[in-house]
N, C-alpha and C positions, 0 to 999 in steps of 0.2 A: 241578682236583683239590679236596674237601672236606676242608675240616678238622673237625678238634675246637673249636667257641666259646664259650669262655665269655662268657658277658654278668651286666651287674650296674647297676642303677644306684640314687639315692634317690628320697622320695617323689616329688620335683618330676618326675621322668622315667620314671615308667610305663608312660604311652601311647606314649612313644618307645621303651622298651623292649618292649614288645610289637610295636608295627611291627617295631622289624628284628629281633625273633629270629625271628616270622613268613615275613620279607622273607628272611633270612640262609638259614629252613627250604628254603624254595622254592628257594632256588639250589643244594639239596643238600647242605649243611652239616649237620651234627649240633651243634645247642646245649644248651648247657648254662646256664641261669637260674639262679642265684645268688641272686633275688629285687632286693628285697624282693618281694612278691605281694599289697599292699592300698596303698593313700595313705596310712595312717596317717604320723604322721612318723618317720623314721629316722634316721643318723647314716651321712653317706657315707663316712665312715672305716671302717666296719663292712665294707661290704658292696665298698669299692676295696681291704680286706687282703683279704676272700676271693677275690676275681679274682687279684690276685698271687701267690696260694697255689696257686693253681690251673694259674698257667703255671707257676709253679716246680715244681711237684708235676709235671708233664705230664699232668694231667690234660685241659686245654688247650691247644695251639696258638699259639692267640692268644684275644684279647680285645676287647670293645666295653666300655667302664665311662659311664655317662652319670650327672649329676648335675643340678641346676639350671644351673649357668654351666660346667660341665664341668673348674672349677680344681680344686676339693675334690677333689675325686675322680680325679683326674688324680695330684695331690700323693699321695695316700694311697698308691696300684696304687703311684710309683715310689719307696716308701720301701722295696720289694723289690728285691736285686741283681740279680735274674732277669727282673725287668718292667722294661720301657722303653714307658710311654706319652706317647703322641701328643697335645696338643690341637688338636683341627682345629675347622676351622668350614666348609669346604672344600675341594674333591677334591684341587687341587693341591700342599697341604698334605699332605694324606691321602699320595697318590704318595710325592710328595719324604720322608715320615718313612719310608716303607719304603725306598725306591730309597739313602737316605744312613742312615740310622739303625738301621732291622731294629725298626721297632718292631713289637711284638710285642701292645700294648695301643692302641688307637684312643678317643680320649677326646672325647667332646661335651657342651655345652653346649644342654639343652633348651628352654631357656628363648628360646636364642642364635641355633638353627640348625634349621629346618623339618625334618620328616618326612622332605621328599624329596628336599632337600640333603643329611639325614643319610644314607640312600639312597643317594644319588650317591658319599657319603663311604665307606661301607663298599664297597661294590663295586669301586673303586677299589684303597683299603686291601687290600682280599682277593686281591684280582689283581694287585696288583706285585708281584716281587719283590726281597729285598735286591738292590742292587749290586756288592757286596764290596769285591775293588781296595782301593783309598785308604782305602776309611770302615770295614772291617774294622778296624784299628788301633784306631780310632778308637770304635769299639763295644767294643772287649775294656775300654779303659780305660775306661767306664761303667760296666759289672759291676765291675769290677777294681781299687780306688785303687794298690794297690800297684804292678802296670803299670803306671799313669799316670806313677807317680813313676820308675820305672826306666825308661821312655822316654819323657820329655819331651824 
C-alpha cells in the first residue's frame, strides 16, 4: 500500500535525502520534500517543525526527518503530540519502533548511517505495521500526558 511521505532534512543530509525520496518514488509512494533544496546551511529545527506539521496536518502519513546525527532533528519532529519519531540507525530498530511504538516519523542520522542502510531502514519502517494489543495504551499516553496520569 503507498502512502503519503513526507521527508525533510538539514544541510548535512541532502544527498541522503535525495536518495530515498528517489528510492521511497520508486517503491510507489508519493513524497512530499519539505526541503531544504541547496547545502547552504540551515537550522534543523525549522525544517523537523514542518515534518510534524505535516503528519499533524494529515498532509502525511508518515515521515523520514534526517539531519547530520539524526538527534536534532528527531528532538524537534517530537516536540509535536502527533509525531512520534524514531532514531534508527538500523532495520531492527526501524521494525521494532513501528511493530511497539506506531512511529509515525523515521529519524536518521547521515552522518551516522550509509545510503543503503538508510535504504534497508526505510523499507523496513514502511512495511511493518503497528502491533497494537499491549503498546496501544502505551502510545495513547505519548500524545496524551493526561491519560498517562489517569492510567498509571
Amino acid at each position: 500500500m503507498a502512502d503519503r511521505i513526507a521527508i525533510a532534512s538539514d544541510h548535512a543530509a541532502i544527498e541522503m535525502k535525495a536518495a530515498l525520496a528517489e528510492h521511497m518514488r520508486g517503491l510507489g509512494h508519493e513524497v512530499i520534500d519539505l526541503g531544504p533544496e541547496g547545502a547552504t546551511s540551515v537550522d534543523y529545527p525549522d525544517y523537523g517543525y514542518k515534518l510534524a506539521e505535516a503528519i499533524a496536518s494529515g498532509a502525511a502519513t508518515k515521515g523520514v526527518a534526517i539531519c547530520g546525527s539524526g538527534i536534532g532533528i528527531s528532538i524537534a519532529v517530537n516536540r509535536h503530540p502527533a509525531a512520534r519519531a524514531a532514531l534508527v540507525s538500523e532495520p531492527l530498530s526501524a521494525r521494532l519502533a513501528r511493530e511497539h511504538n506506531d512511529a509515525n516519523v523515521l529519524a536518521m542520522g547521515a552522518r551516522l548511517t550509509g545510503i543503503e542502510m538508510a535504504k534497508e531502514c526505510v523499507d523496513v519502517f514502511l512495511s511493518t505495521a503497528f502491533g497494537g494489543d499491549r503498546h496501544q495504551r502505551r502510545v495513547e499516553k505519548l500524545s496524551n500526558p493526561s491519560f498517562a496520569k489517569e492510567n498509571a
